[in-house]
C-alpha positions as YAML, in Angstrom:
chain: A
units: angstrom
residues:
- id: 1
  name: UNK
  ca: [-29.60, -16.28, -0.56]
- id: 2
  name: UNK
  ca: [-30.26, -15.68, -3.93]
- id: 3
  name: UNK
  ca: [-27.22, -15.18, -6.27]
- id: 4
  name: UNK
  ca: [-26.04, -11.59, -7.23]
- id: 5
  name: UNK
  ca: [-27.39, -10.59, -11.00]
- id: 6
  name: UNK
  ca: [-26.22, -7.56, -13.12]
- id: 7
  name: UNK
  ca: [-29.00, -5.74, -12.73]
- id: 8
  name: UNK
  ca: [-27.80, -4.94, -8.73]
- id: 9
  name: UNK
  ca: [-24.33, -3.82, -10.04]
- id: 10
  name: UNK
  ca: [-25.54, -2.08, -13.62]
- id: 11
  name: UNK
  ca: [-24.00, 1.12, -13.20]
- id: 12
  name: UNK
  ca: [-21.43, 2.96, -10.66]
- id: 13
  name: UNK
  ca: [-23.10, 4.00, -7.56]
- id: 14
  name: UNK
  ca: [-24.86, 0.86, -7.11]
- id: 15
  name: UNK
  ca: [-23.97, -1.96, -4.67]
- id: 16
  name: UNK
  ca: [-25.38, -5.34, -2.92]
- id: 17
  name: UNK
  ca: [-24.02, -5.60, 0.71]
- id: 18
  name: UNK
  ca: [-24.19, -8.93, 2.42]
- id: 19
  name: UNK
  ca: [-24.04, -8.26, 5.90]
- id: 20
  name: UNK
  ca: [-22.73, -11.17, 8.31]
- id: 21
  name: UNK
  ca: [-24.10, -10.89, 12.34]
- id: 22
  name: UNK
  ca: [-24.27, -12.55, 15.46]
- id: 23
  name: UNK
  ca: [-27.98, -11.80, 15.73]
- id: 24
  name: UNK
  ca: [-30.91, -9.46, 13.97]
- id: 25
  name: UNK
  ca: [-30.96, -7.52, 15.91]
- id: 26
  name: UNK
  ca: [-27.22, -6.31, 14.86]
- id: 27
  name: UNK
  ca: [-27.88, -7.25, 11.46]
- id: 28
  name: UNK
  ca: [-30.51, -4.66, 10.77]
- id: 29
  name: UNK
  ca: [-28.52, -1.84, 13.06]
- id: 30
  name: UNK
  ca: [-25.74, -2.13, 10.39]
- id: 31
  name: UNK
  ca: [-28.47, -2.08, 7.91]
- id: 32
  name: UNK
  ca: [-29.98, 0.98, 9.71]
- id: 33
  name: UNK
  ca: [-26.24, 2.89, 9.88]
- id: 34
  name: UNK
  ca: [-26.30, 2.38, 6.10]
- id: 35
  name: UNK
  ca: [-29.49, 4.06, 5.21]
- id: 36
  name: UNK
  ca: [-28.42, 6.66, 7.27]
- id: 37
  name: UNK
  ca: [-25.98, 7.73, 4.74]
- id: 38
  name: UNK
  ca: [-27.22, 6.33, 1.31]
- id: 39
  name: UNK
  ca: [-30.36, 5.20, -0.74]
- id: 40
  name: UNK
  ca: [-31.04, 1.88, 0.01]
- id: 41
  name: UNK
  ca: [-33.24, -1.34, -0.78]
- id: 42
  name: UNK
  ca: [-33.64, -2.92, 2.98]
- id: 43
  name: UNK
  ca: [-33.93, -6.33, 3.63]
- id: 44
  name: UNK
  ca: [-36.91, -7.01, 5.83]
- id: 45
  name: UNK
  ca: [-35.96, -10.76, 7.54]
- id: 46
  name: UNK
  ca: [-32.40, -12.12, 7.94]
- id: 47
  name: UNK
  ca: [-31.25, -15.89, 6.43]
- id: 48
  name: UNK
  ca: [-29.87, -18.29, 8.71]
- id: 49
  name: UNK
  ca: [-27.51, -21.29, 6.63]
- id: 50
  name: UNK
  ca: [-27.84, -24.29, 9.09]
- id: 51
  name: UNK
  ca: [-24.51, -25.23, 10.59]
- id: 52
  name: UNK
  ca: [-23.22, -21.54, 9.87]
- id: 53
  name: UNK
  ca: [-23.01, -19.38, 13.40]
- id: 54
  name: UNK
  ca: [-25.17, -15.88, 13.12]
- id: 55
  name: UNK
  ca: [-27.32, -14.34, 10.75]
- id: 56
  name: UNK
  ca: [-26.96, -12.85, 7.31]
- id: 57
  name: UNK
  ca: [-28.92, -9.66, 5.51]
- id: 58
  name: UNK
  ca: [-28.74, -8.34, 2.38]
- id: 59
  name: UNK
  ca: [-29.49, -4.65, 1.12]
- id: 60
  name: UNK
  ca: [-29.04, -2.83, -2.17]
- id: 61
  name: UNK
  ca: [-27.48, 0.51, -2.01]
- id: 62
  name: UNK
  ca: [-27.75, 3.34, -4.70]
- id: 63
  name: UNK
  ca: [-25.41, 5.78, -3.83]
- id: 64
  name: UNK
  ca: [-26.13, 8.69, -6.14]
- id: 65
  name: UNK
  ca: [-29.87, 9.24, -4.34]
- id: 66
  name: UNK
  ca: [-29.88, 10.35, -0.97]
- id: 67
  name: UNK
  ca: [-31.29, 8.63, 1.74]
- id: 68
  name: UNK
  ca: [-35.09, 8.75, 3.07]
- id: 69
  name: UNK
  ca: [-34.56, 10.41, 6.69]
...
C-alpha cells in the first residue's frame, strides 16, 4: 500500500483506516459498518502482502460530513 501523506490527515475530522481481515469479504463489511456512520473514501479491491495471512483495505474517513445512506 501506498504510504500515508498529509493531505489524508490535514485537518481534525479526517482519518486513513487500514483495515486487517481474514478475507474480502470481511474486509469490505468493516468497510461497510464504517460508512454507515461517517463520510468516507472506500476502497474498491483489497491488497494481499505475500507471506502475510488475510487481506488488507484502506478507506479515508471525513468525519464532519455525514454519510451517503
Amino acid at each position: 500500500m501506498n504510504p500515508i501523506n498529509n493531505a489524508h490527515v490535514a485537518r481534525p475530522g479526517l482519518a486513513v483506516v487500514e483495515i486487517a481481515a481474514a478475507d474480502d469479504a470481511t474486509a469490505f463489511a468493516v468497510q461497510q459498518l464504517l460508512g454507515a456512520h461517517c463520510a468516507i473514501a472506500p476502497a474498491d479491491r483489497t491488497a494481499r502482502e505475500p507471506g502475510a495471512p488475510g487481506v488488507r483495505l484502506r478507506c479515508f474517513l471525513d468525519l464532519h460530513q455525514e454519510p451517503d445512506v
